[in-house]
Structures are given as structure tokens and as C-alpha cells.
N, C-alpha and C positions, 0 to 999 in steps of 0.2 A: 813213409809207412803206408800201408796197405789195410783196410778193416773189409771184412767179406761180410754181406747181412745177406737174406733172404727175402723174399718176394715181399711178403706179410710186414716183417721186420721195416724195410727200405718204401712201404708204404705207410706204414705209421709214423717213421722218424724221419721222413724226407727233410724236415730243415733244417734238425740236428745233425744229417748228412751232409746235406750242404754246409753249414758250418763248417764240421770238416775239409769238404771238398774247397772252402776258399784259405782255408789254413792251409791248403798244398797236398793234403793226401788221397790218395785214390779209395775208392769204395768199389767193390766188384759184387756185383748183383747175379750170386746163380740161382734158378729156377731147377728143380725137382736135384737139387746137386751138380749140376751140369752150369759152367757160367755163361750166362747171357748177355752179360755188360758190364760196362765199368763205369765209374763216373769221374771226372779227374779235369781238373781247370785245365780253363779255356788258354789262359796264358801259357800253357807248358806244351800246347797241342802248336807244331808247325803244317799248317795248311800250303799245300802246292800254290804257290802266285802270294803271298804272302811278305810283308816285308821282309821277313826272317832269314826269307832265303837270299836278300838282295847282298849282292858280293860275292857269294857264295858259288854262283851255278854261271858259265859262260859259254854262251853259242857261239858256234864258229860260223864265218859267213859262208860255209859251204854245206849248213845242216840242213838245208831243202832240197839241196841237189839229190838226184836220183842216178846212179852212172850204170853203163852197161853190167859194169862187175856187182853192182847192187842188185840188177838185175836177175843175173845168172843165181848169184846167189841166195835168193825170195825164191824165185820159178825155176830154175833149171838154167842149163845153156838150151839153145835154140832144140837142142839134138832130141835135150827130155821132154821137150814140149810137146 
């Protein structure tokens, strides 16, 4: 579930937000009705490098190579240079 407070609101009740926020629900914070942010545990957020993603994501041993064809296709063939 989702609860929406406002600037004034989400400064007065910030613990009883947090409360929330560690029962699992997000809080979205808009400023003049426009939203600015949300608040939402840290457990349900996967950060890039993260264990979360371990298994998940597999490089290949040729993902630093750079080949002509890579080339061409970044810059040009030699012709559009």
C-alpha cells in the first residue's frame, strides 16, 4: 500500500511514517502537488553490486573486447570519419 503526505504533514509525522515505512509501505512525499519523493525500505530497494543480484547477471569473457565492428558502429566506418 501506498500513503501520499505532504511537506508540513511528512515533517510533523516522520516516525509515525517510518513506522509505516518499516511495515513495508511506501510513503510519497509531493511538494506544491507535484511528487518529490518517496520513502520505501531499504530491503525491497536492489542496489547495482548488491548481493541480490548475485546469480542473476553473467559476463561473458569477451565483454571488454572492443572489435572493429564495435568500432564502426560507435563512430562510423573509416569512410564517415
Amino acid at each position: 500500500m501506498t500513503t501520499t503526505v505532504n511537506v508540513h504533514e511528512a515533517k510533523t509525522r516522520l516516525s509515525a511514517l517510518l513506522a509505516l515505512v518499516e511495515s513495508g509501505e511506501e510513503v510519497i512525499i509531493p511538494r506544491n502537488g507535484r511528487p518529490v519523493t518517496w520513502l520505501t525500505p531499504l530491503a525491497t530497494r536492489t542496489r547495482p553490486g548488491s548481493r541480490d543480484l548475485e546469480g542473476k547477471v553473467r559476463i561473458t569473457p569477451d565483454f571488454d573486447e572492443f572489435s572493429d565492428d564495435d568500432a564502426d558502429a560507435w563512430y562510423g566506418t573509416p569512410a564517415d570519419r
